[in-house]
N, C-alpha and C positions, 0 to 999 in steps of 0.2 A: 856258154849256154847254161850251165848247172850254176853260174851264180848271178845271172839274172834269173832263176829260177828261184833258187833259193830266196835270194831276195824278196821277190815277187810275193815267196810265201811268208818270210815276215811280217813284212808288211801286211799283209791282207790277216797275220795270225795278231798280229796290234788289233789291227781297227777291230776284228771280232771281239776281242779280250774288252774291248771298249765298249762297244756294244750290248755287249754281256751287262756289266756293268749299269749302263745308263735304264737296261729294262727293268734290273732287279730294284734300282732305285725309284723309278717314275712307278712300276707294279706297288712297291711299299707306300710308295706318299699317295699315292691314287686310295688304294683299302683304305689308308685310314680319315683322310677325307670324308670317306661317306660317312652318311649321320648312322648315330649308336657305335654300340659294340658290339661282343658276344654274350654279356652277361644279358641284354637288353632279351633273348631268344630264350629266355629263365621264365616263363607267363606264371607259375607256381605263384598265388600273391601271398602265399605262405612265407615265399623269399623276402627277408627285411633287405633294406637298404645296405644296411651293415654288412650284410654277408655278400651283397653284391660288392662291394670297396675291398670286401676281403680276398674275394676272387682275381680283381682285376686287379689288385698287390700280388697276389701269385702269378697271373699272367705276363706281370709284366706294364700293364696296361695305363697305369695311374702314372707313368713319367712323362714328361714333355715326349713329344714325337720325333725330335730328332736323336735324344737320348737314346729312344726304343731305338731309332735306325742305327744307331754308331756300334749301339752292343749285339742287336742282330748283324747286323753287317761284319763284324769281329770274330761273331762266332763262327759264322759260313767262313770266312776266308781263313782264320786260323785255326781254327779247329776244327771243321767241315761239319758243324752241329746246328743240325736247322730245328732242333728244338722238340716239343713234346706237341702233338699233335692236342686241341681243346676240345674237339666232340673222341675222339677215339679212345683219349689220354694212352697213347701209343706213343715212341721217338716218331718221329714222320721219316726217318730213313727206311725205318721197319715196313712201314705203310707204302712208300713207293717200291721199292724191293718187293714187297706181296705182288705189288698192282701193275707193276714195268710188262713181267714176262707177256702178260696178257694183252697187253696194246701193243707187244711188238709182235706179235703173232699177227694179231689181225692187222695193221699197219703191215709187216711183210708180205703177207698171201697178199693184202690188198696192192699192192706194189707190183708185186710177180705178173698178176692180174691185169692190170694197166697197161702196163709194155709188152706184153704180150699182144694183146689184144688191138691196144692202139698202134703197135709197127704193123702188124699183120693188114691193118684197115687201112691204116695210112698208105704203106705200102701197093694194097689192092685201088686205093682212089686216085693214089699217081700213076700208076701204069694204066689208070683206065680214064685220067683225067678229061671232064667234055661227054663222059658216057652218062648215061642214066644210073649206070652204077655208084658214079661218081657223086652226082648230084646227090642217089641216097643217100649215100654213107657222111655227104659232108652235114645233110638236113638231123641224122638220129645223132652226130656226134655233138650240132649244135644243140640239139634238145636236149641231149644226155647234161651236156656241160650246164645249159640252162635253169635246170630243175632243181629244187632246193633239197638236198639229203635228205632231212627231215621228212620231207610230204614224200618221198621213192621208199624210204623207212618203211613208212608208216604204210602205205600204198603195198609194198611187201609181203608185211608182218598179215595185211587184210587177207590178202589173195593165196596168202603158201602155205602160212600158217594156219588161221580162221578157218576159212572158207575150203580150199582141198588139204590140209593138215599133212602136207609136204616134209612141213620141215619145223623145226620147234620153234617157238615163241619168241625167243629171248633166252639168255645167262652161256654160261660156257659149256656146262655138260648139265645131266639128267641130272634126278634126285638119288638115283639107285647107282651111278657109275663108278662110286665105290666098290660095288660088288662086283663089278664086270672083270672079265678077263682082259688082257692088254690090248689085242687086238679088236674086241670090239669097246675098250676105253676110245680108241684111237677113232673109231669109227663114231662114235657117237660123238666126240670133240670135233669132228671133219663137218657133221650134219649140223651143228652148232653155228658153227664158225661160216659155212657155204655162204649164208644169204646175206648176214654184215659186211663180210668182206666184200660181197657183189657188190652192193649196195655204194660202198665206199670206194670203190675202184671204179665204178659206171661214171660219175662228174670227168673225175682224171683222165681217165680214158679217152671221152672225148673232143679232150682239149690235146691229148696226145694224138690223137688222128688226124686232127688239124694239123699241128704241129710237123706230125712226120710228113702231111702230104707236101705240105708246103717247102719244108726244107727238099724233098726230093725233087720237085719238080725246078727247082731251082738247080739243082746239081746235073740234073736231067738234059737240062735244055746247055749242057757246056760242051767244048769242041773234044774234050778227052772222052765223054761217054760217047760221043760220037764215032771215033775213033775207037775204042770197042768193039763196036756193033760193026761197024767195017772190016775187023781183022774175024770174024764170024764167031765171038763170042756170046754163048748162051742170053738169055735175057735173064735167066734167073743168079746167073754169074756177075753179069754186068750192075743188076741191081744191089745184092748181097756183096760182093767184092768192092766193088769200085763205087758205085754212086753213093750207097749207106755207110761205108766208109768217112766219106769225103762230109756226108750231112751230120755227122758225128758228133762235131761241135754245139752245134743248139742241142742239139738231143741232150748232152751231156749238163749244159745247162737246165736244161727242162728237168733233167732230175732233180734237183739240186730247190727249182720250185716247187716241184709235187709233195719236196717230206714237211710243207708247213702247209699244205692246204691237207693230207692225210694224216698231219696231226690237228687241226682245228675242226677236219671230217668227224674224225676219229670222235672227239667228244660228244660230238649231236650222234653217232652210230651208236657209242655206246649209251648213250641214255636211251634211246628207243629201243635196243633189243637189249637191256639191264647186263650189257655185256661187262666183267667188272676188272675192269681197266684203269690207266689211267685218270681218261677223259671225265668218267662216270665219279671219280675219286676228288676230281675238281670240279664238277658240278657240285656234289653231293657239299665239301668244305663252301663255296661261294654260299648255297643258302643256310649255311650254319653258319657261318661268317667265321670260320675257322684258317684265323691267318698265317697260323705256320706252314699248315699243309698250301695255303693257294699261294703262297711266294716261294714254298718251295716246286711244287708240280709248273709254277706260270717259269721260273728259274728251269729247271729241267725240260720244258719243251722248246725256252728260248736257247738251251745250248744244243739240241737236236737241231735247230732250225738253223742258228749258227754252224754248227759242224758242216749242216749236210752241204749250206749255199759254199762255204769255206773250201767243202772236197768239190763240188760244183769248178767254184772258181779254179781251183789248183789242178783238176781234167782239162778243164776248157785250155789253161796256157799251158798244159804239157802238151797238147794237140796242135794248140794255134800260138808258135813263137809273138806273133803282133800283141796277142791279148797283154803280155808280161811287159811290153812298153807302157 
């Protein structure tokens, strides 16, 4: 068991390492592809030509393209140095390290938020599957899934903020929560954070209530829960113990897709409510055409998204021995 396990995880720990790899190279040739550079974003016509050549000799930028990629590529893997950020002139280590803790904040609440929500619904649609109950919950989970962040954002920001002034605008905390005490820093970050992460976990969610109803009713309809409910076991035992157990496997999967669609969310949440994250940190580099920062943040969400399908994969065959064939 433990070395087809093992194995299992090599293997599947290559192809990621490879993967990795192929996105960092396809992201590098893709930017510089597109027409111009960063000096081009210089509109100053005070700027000579000269000092544009001069720039893009510091950048880097004036050598063949594949030279750029051998010496960037060299520097990330042997010396783990992605370089000096062009709008910031920051390292871009410093700049993710600022900008990480904040997308993992709202990425986790918005995670907590999801499964929560969508077992508890899932859950409620399978035991009620065929009822009117049912049919709700599967109609707001399709809508929920269907609707584009962006316009729910935005729709949000109109109705909580605007209009009943519920809950703040956008950013992470006030302007004054410097001054505050801890516990109401803590409160005024909670009131911040509330509506992004709704917003960001409402898509997920309702792809997770599909998800769990469906796995359980499939679990449902077998001779062993039958067989429960015969020896006069609770329903709420039956369900929690045995069935949700057994539906465990996709579930566990399903994690494993959520962390690249709540990291792709995460970008369009954070430019709508100027939450300053990540996402906002690769928006902001894309229209300055600032390419150390966007190969390194598009590099860092693809090994988030690698890890997570990776732990994904290596739950799913410590559960289901067949998966590891």
């Amino acid at each position: 068991m433990y070395g087809s396990m093992a194995s299992f995880a090599f293997r599947r720990l290559g192809a990621s390492l490879l993967l990795f790899l192929i996105v960092l190279t396809l992201t590098f040739f893709l930017i510089r592809l597109a027409p111009g550079d960063p000096t081009l974003l210089i509109e100053d016509p005070r700027v000579s030509a000269d000092y544009r050549e001069s720039l893009k000799d510091h950048w880097g930028l004036d050598k063949p393209v594949f030279v750029q990629y051998v010496n960037w590529m060299t520097a990330v893997v042997l010396h783990a140095d992605w370089g000096v950020s062009i709008e910031h002139r920051r390292p871009v280590a410093d700049l993710l390290a600022d900008r990480i803790p904040a997308t993992v904040l709202l990425a986790g609440v918005a995670l907590i938020i999801q499964y929560i929500t969508g077992l508890g619904l899932g859950i409620a649609a399978a035991r009620r599957a065929g009822t009117r109950t049912d049919h709700l919950l599967r109609a707001g989970s399709l809508l929920l899934y269907a609707l584009p962040v962006f316009w729910t954002g935005l729709m949000a920001l109109s109705l909580f903020s605007y209009r009943l002034h519920w809950l703040p605008g956008g950013l992470m905390h006030s302007i004054d929560a410097a001054e505050l005490g801890l516990a109401a820093r803590l409160l005024d970050l909670l009131r911040h954070l509330l509506l992004p992460s709704l917003i960001l976990a409402a898509a997920s969610a309702g792809a997770t209530v599909r998800f769990t109803r469906n796995s359980l009713l499939e679990v449902l309809g077998r001779d062993y829960i039958r067989t429960a409910r015969a020896k006069g076991l609770t329903e709420k035992r039956v369900i929690w113990v045995h069935a949700l157990r057994n539906a465990a496997t996709p579930l566990v999967q399903l994690l494993g897709l959520s962390l690249p669609f709540l990291l792709s969310g995460s970008l369009i949440v954070e430019v709508v409510f100027s939450w300053p994250g990540l996402g906002r940190l690769a928006w902001e580099s894309v229209l300055s055409r600032d390419y150390p920062v966007i190969l390194a943040t598009t590099a860092l969400s693809g090994v988030l998204v690698i890890v997570g399908n990776l732990l994904a994969d290596l739950c799913q065959a410590g559960l289901d021995p067949r998966v590891r064939e």
